[in-house]
C-alpha atoms as a printed R data frame, in Angstrom:
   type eleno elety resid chain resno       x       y       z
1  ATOM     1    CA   UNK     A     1 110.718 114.113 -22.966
2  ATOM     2    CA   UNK     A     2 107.673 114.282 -20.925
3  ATOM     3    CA   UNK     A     3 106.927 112.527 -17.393
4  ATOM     4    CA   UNK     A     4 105.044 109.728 -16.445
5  ATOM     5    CA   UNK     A     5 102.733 109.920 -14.146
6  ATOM     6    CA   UNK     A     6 104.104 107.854 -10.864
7  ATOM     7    CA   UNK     A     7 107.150 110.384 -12.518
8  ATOM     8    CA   UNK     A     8 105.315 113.611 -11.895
9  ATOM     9    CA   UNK     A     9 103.639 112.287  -9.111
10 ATOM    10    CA   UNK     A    10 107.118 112.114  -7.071
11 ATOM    11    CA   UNK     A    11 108.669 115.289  -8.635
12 ATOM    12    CA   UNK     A    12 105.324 117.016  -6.963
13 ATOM    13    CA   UNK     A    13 106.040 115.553  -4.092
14 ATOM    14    CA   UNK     A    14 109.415 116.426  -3.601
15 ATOM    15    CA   UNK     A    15 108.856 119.896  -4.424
16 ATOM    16    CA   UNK     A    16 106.654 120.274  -1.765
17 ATOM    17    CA   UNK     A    17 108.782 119.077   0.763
18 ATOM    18    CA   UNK     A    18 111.788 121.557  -0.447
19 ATOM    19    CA   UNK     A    19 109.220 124.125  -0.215
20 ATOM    20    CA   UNK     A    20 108.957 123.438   3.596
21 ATOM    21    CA   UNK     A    21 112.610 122.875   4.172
22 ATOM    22    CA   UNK     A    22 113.124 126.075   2.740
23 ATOM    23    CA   UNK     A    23 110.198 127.750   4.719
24 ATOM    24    CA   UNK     A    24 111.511 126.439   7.974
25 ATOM    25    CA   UNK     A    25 115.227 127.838   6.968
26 ATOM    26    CA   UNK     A    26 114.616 130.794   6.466
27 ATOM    27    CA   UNK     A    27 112.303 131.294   9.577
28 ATOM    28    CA   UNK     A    28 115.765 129.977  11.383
29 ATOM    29    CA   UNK     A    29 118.046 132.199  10.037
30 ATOM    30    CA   UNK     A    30 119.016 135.350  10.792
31 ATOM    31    CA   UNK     A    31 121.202 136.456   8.329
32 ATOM    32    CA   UNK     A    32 119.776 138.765   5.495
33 ATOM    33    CA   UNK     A    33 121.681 137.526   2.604
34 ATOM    34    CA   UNK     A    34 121.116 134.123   3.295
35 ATOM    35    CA   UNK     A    35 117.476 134.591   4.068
36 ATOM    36    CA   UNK     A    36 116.883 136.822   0.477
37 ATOM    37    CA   UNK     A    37 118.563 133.367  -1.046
38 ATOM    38    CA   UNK     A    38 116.020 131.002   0.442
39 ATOM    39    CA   UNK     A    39 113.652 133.324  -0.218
40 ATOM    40    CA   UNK     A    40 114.286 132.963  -4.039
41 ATOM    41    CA   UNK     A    41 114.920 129.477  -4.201
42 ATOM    42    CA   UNK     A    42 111.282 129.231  -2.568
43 ATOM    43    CA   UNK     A    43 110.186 131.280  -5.290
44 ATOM    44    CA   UNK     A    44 111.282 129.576  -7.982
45 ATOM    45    CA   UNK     A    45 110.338 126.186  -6.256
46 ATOM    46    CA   UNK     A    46 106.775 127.724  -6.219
47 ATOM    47    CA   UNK     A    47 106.753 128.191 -10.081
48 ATOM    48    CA   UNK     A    48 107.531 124.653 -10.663
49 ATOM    49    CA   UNK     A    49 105.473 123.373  -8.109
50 ATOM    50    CA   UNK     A    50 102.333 125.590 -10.267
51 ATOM    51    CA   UNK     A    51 104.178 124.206 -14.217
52 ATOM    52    CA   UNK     A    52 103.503 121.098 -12.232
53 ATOM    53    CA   UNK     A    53 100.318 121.068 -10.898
54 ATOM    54    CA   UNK     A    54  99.374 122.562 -14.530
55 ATOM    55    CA   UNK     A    55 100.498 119.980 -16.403
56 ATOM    56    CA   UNK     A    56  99.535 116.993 -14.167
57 ATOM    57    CA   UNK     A    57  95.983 118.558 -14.239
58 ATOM    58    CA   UNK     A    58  96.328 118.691 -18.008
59 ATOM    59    CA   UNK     A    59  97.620 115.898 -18.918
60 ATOM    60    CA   UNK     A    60  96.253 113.369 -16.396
61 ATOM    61    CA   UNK     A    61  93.045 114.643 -15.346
């Protein structure tokens, strides 16, 4: 099943803005655990924000 683009479009978009929800949690917390949590969740956010970016650029560019 592949995306369309308004599809992709919106899914990029909404990645970002998790990205910077997470970036401003874990700048507010002060608990370890939770923060090394965030931290991954960021981290895999990041490598689907770049499998997106990838294949918009590929695909509709």
């Amino acid at each position: 099943m592949s995306l369309s683009r308004k599809e992709l479009e919106e899914a990029m978009i909404k990645t970002m803005e998790e990205i910077e929800q997470l970036s401003k949690e874990i700048s507010a917390t002060t608990d370890l655990r939770d923060k090394k949590k965030l931290k991954k969740k960021k981290k895999e956010l990041k490598y689907l924000q770049f499998w997106q970016y990838y294949y918009y650029k590929n695909t509709y560019v």
